[in-house]
C-alpha positions as CSV (number, residue, x, y, z in Angstrom):
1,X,6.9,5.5,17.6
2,X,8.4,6.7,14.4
3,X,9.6,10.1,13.8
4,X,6.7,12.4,12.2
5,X,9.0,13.7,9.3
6,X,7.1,16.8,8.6
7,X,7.3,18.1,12.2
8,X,11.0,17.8,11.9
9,X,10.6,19.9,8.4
10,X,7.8,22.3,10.3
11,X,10.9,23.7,12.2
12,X,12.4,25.2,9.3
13,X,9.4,27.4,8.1
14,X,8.7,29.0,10.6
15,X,6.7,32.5,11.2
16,X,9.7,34.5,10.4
17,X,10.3,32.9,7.2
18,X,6.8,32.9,6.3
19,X,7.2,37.2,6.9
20,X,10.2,37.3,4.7
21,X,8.7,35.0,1.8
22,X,5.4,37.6,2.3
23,X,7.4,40.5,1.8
24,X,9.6,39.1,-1.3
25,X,7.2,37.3,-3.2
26,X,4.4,40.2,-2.6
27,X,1.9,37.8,-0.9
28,X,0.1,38.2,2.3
29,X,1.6,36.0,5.1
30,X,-1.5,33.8,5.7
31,X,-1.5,33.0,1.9
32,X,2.1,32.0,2.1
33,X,1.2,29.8,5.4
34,X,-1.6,28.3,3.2
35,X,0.5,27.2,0.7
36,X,3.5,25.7,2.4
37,X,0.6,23.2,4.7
38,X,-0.5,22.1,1.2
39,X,2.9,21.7,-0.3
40,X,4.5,20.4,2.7
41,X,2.4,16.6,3.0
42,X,2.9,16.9,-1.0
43,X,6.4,16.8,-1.1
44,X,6.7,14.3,2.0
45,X,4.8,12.2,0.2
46,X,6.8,12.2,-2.7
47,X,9.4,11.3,-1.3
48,X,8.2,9.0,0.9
49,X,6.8,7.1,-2.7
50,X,10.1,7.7,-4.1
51,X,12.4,6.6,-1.4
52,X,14.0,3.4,-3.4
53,X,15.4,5.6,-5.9
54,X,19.1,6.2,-5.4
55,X,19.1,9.5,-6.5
56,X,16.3,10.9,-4.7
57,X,18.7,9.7,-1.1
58,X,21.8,10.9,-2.9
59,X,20.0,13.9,-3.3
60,X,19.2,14.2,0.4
61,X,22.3,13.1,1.8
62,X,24.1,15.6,-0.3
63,X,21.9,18.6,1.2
64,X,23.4,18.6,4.4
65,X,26.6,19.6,3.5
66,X,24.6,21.7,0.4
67,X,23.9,25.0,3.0
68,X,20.4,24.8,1.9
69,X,19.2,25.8,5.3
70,X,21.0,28.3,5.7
71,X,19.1,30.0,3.2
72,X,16.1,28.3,1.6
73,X,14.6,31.3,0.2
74,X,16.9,32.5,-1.7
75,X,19.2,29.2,-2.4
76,X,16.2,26.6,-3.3
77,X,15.0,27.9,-6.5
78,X,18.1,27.5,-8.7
79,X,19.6,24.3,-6.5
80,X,20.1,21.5,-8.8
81,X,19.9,19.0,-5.9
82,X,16.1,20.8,-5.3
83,X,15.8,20.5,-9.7
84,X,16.6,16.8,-9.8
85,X,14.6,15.7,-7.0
86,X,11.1,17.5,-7.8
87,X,12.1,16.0,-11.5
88,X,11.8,12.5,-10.1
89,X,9.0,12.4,-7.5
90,X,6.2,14.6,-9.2
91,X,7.4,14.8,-13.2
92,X,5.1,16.0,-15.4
93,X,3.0,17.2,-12.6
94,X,4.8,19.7,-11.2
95,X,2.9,22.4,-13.5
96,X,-0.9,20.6,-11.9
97,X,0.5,20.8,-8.5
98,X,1.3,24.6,-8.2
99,X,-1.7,25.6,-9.9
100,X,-3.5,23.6,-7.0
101,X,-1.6,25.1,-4.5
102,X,-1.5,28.3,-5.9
103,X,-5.7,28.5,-6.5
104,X,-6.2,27.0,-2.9
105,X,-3.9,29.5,-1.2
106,X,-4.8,32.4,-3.1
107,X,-1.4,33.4,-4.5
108,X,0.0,33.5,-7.9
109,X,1.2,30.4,-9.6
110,X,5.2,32.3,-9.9
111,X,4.8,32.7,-5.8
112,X,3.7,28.8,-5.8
113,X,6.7,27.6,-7.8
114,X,9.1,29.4,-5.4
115,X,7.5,28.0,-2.0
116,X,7.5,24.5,-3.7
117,X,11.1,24.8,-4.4
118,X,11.8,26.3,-0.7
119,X,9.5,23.1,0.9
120,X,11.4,20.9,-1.4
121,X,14.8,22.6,-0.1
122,X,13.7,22.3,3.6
123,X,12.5,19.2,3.5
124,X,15.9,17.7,2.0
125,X,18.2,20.0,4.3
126,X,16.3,18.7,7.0
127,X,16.1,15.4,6.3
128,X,19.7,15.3,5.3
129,X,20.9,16.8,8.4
130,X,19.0,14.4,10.8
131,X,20.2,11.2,8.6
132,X,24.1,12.6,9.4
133,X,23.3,13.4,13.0
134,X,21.9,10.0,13.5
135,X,24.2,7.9,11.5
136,X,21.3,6.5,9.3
137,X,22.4,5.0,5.8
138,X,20.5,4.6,3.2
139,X,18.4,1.7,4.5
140,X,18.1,3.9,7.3
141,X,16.8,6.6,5.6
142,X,14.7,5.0,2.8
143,X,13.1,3.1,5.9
144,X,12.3,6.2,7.6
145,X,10.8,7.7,4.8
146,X,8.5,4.7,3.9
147,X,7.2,5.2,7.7
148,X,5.5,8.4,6.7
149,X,3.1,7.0,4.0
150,X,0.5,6.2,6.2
151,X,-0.1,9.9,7.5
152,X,0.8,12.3,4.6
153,X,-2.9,12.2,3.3
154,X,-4.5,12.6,6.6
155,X,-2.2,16.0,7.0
156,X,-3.2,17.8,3.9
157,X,-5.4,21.1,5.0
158,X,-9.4,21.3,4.3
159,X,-9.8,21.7,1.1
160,X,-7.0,20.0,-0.6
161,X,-7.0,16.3,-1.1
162,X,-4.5,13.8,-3.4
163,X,-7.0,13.7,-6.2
164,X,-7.2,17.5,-6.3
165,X,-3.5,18.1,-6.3
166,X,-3.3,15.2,-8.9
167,X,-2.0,12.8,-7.2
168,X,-4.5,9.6,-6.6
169,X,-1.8,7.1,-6.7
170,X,1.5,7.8,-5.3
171,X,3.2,4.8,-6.7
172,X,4.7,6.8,-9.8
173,X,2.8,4.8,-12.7
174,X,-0.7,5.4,-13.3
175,X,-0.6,2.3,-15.3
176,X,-0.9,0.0,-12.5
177,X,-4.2,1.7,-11.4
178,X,-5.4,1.9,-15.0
179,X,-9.1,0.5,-16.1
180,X,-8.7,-2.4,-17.6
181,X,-11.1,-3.5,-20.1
182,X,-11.8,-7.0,-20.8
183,X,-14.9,-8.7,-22.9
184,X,-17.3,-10.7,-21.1
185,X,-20.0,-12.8,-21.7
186,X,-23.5,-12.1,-20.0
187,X,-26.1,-15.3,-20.0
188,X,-28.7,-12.9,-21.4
189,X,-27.3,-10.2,-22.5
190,X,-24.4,-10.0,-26.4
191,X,-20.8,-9.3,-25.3
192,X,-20.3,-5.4,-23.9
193,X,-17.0,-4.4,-22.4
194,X,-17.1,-4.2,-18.7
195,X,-15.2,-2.1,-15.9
196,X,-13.7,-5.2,-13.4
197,X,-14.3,-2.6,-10.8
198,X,-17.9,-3.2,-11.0
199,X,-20.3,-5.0,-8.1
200,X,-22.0,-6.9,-11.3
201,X,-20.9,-11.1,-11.8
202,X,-19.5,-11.2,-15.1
203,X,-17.7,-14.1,-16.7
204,X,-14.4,-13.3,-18.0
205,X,-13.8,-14.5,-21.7
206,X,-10.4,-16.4,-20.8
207,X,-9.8,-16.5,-24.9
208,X,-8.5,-12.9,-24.2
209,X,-5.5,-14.5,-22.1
210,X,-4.0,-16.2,-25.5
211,X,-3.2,-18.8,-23.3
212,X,-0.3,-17.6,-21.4
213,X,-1.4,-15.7,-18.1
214,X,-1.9,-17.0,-14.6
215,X,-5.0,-15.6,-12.7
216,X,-2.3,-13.4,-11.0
217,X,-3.0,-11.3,-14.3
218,X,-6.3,-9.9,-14.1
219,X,-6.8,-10.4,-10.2
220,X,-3.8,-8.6,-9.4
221,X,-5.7,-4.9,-11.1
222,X,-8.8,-5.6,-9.9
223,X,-6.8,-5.7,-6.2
224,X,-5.0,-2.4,-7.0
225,X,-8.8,-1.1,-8.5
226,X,-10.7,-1.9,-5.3
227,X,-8.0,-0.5,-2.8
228,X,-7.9,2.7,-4.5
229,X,-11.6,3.4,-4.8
230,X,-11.5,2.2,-1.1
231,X,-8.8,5.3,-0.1
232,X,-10.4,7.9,-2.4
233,X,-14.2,7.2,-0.7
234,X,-12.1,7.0,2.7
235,X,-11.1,10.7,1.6
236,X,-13.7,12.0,0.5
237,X,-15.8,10.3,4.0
238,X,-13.4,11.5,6.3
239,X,-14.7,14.2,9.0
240,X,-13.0,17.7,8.8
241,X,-9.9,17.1,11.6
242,X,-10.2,19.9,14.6
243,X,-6.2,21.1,14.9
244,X,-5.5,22.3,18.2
245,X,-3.9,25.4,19.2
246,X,-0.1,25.3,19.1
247,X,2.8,27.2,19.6
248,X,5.0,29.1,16.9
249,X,7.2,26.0,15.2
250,X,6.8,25.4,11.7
251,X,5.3,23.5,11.2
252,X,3.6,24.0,9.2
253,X,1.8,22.2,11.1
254,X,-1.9,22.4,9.4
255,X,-3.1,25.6,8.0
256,X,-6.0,26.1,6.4
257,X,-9.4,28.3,5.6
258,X,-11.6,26.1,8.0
259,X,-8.4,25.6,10.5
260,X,-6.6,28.3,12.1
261,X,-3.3,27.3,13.5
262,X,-2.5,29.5,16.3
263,X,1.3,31.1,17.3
264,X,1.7,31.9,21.0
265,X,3.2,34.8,22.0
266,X,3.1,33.9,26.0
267,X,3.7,30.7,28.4
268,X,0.6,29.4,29.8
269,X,0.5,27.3,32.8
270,X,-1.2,24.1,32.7
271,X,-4.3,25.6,35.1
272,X,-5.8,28.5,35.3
273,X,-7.9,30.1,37.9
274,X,-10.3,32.5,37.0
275,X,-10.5,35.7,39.4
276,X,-12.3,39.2,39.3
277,X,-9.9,42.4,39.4
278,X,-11.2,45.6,40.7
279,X,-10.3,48.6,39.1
280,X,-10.0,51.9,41.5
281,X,-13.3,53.5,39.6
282,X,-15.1,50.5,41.0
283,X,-15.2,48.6,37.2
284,X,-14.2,44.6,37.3
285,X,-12.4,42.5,35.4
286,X,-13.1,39.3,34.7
287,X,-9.2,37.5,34.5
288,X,-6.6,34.7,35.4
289,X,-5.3,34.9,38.8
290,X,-1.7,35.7,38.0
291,X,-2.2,36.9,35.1
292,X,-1.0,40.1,33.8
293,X,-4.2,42.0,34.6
294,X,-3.9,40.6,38.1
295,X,-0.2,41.7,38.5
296,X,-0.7,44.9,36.6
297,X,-3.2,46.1,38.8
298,X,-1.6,45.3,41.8
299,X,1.8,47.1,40.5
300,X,0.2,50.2,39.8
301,X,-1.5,50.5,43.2
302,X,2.0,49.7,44.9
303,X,4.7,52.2,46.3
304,X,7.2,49.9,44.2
305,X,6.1,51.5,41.1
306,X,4.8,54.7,42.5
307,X,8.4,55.3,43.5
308,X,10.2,53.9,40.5
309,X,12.5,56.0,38.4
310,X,12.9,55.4,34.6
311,X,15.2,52.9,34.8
312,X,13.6,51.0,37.5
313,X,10.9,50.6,35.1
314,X,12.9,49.1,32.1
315,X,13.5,45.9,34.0
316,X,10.0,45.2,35.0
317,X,7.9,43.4,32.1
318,X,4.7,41.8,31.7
319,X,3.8,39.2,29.9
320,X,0.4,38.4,27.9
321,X,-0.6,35.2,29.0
322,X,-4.0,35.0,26.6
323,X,-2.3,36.8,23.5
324,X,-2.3,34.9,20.4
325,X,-1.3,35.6,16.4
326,X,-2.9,33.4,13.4
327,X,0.1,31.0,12.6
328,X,3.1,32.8,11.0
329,X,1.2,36.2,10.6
330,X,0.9,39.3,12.6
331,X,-2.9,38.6,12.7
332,X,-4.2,38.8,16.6
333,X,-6.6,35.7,17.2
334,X,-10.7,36.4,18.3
335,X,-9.6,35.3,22.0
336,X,-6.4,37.7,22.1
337,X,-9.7,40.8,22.4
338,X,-10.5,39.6,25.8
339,X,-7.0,40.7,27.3
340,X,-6.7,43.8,24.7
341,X,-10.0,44.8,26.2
342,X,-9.1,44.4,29.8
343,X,-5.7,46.2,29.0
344,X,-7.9,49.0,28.1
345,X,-9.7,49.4,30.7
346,X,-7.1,49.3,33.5
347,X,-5.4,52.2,31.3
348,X,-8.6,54.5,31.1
349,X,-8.5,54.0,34.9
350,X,-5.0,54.7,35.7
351,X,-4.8,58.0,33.3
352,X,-1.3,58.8,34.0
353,X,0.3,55.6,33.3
354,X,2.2,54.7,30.2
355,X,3.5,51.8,28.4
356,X,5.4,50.0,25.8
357,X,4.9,47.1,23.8
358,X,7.5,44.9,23.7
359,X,7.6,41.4,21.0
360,X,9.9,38.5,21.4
361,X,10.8,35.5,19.3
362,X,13.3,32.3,20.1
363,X,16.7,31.7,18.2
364,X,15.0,29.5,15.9
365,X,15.3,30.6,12.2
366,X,16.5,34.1,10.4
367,X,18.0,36.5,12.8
368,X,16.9,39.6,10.9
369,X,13.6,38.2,9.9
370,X,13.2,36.9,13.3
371,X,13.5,40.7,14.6
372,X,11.3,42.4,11.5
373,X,8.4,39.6,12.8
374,X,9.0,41.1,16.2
375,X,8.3,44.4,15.1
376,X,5.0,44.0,13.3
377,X,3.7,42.1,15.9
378,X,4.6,44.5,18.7
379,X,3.6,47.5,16.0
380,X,-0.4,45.1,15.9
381,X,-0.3,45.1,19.6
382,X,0.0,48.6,20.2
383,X,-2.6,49.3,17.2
384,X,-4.9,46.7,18.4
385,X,-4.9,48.9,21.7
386,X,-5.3,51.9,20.2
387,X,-4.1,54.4,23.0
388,X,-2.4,57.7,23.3
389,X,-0.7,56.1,26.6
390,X,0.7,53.4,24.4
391,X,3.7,55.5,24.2
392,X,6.1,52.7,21.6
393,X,6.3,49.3,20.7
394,X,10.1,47.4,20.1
395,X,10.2,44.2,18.6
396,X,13.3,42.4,20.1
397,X,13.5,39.5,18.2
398,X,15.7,36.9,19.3
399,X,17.8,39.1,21.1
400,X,17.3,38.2,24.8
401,X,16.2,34.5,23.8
402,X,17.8,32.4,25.9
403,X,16.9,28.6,25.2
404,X,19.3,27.2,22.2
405,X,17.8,26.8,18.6
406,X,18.6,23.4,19.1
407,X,16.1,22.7,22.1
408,X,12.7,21.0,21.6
409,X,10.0,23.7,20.4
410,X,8.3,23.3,23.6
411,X,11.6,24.4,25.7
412,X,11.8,27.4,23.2
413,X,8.2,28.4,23.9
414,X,9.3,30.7,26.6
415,X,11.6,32.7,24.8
416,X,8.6,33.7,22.6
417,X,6.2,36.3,23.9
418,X,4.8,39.7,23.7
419,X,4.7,42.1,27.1
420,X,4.4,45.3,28.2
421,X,6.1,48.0,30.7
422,X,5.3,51.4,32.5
423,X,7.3,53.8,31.9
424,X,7.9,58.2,32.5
């Protein structure tokens, strides 16, 4: 199976860049999200359509020595290796595709233009890096981009499609896909000018050919004509796609106003059983057996933390395991409530116990933006709860992660989580 390019991209935008581009462009961070899963299958696609041209894989070869991931905010816009290569895969439509982007997402065109040019610069970093760690040449590389044509359409978010970001025929020249008029003759009817994409039976007047063309001539648009009508009512047909849940990566994977990606903050085990926790004023919970209102309960009726001094309790964390954020925000998800809710209630029935909010990200991405993600969502935690025994919230950011940035995201899934502690 060939390598899905724009998973491998996905790993460079993730939440904590999307934070960081929020803050600096003045956008919210689920408009920012919005855009990049729109801009992201738009600028694969480009260069997937584009992959011949030497200096589109010069381009890309050159990035991975170019530091361009190192800081794709802030190095993309002004990169002439980002310039040159949106020059040649989109042209004159650069202008049509961030006003698409830029209405669909709900940000301003100027905030548009820069996440184009930060895609752009993460898709070539990344794509440049991979081709040196695998050896690939240019064959190599031209051959994995032309692998990804088939799936770029079909991973554009609700409400964006090829037409609509102007792009109904990747090929580069709208010429081949032109109408081409030709006269024809009708037995009843005087000669009209026809569409050759039409169901009618016409008769072609071959005196139009001036003798020199081969059938290859006319049958050869029609061909082109046919298959595109064919991919735009395929589009246009195509039931809204249901995107699962899925961890924090960056994918950008697909986010949009019908479809909301969703960032774990906590490991879940492949089975869960469901069990009923009672609290000491005789209230029960419904829960996970396991789960942190299950182990919570029981800690607090124990001598362990009865007994416990202060810095007993700094080393004994517990982790959400049904606490989720809307991809790359700090936005809790409808089904986080269910565990807020339940966290409530076990405090209102142990009065004297306090906490803190702790937040947690993996090594992947900005350090420092890594840690002020951390923050906020710790900070939407502890609001969400809304308690005076809520006593702080500390977002840690990749500070105790201890899987490498280079491990698969689903190895780095357990450095990322949100948890809480007792404390004096």
């Amino acid at each position: 199976m060939s390598l899905n390019v724009i998973d491998l991209i996905k790993g460079q935008l993730g939440p904590a860049l999307v934070s960081q581009a929020a803050s600096q462009l003045g956008e919210s961070e689920s408009g920012i999200s919005k855009a990049i899963s729109g801009l992201l299958p738009a600028v694969v696609g480009g260069l997937a359509e584009n992959a011949d041209k030497p200096g589109v894989l010069d381009a890309i070869t050159g990035a991975a020595s170019s530091g361009l991931l190192g800081n794709l905010l802030g190095g993309s816009s002004n990169n002439s290796l980002v310039s040159t290569v949106l020059s040649a895969i989109f042209g004159d439509k650069i202008g049509g595709l961030v006003n698409a982007v830029a209405g669909y997402a709900g940000i301003s065109n100027s905030s548009s233009n820069s996440l184009l040019n930060m895609v752009t610069g993460a898709s070539l970093g990344s794509l440049g890096k991979y081709a040196a760690d695998n050896n690939l040449g240019a064959s190599g590389l031209s051959g994995l981009l032309n692998d990804q044509k088939g799936i770029v359409s079909s991973l554009l978010p609700a409400g964006l499609s090829l037409a609509s970001l102007g792009f109904g025929n990747w090929s580069g020249s709208d010429a081949s896909l032109e109408t081409e008029k030709v006269k024809v003759t009708s037995y009843d009817q005087p000669k009209v000018e026809v569409n050759r994409g039409g169901n009618t039976h016409v008769n072609v007047d071959r005196n139009d050919d001036n003798g020199g063309g081969s059938i290859w001539k006319w049958l050869l648009p029609l061909l082109l004509l046919a298959l595109a009508a064919w991919f735009l009512w395929k589009q246009c047909n195509k039931p809204a796609e249901t995107t699962t849940a899925v961890t924090d990566s960056t994918a950008v994977v697909t986010d949009s106003s019908a479809v909301v990606a969703v960032d774990s903050t906590a490991t879940t085990t492949a089975t869960k059983e469901s069990t009923t926790v009672t609290l000491p004023d005789g209230k029960t919970l419904n829960a996970y057996k396991g789960g942190i209102e299950d182990q919570v309960v029981a800690y607090l009726n124990s001598d362990e933390y009865k007994n416990a001094n202060e810095d007993a309790l700094k080393n004994k964390w517990f982790n959400f395991d049904n606490l989720n954020f809307e991809f790359g925000t700090t936005k809790l998800t409808a089904e986080s409530q269910v565990q807020l809710d339940n966290l409530k209630e076990i405090l209102a029935a142990y009065p004297d116990a306090k906490v803190k909010i702790g937040a947690y990200t993996d090594k992947k991405g900005d350090d420092a933006g890594n840690k002020a993600l951390s923050q906020k969502r710790a900070d939407a935690v502890k609001a969400a709860l809304g308690s005076a025994q809520v006593t702080g919230a500390e977002g840690y950011g990749e500070e105790f992660a201890t899987v490498a940035e280079t491990a698969s995201d689903k190895e780095r899934e357990a450095d990322r989580k949100t948890a809480i502690r007792f404390t004096k």
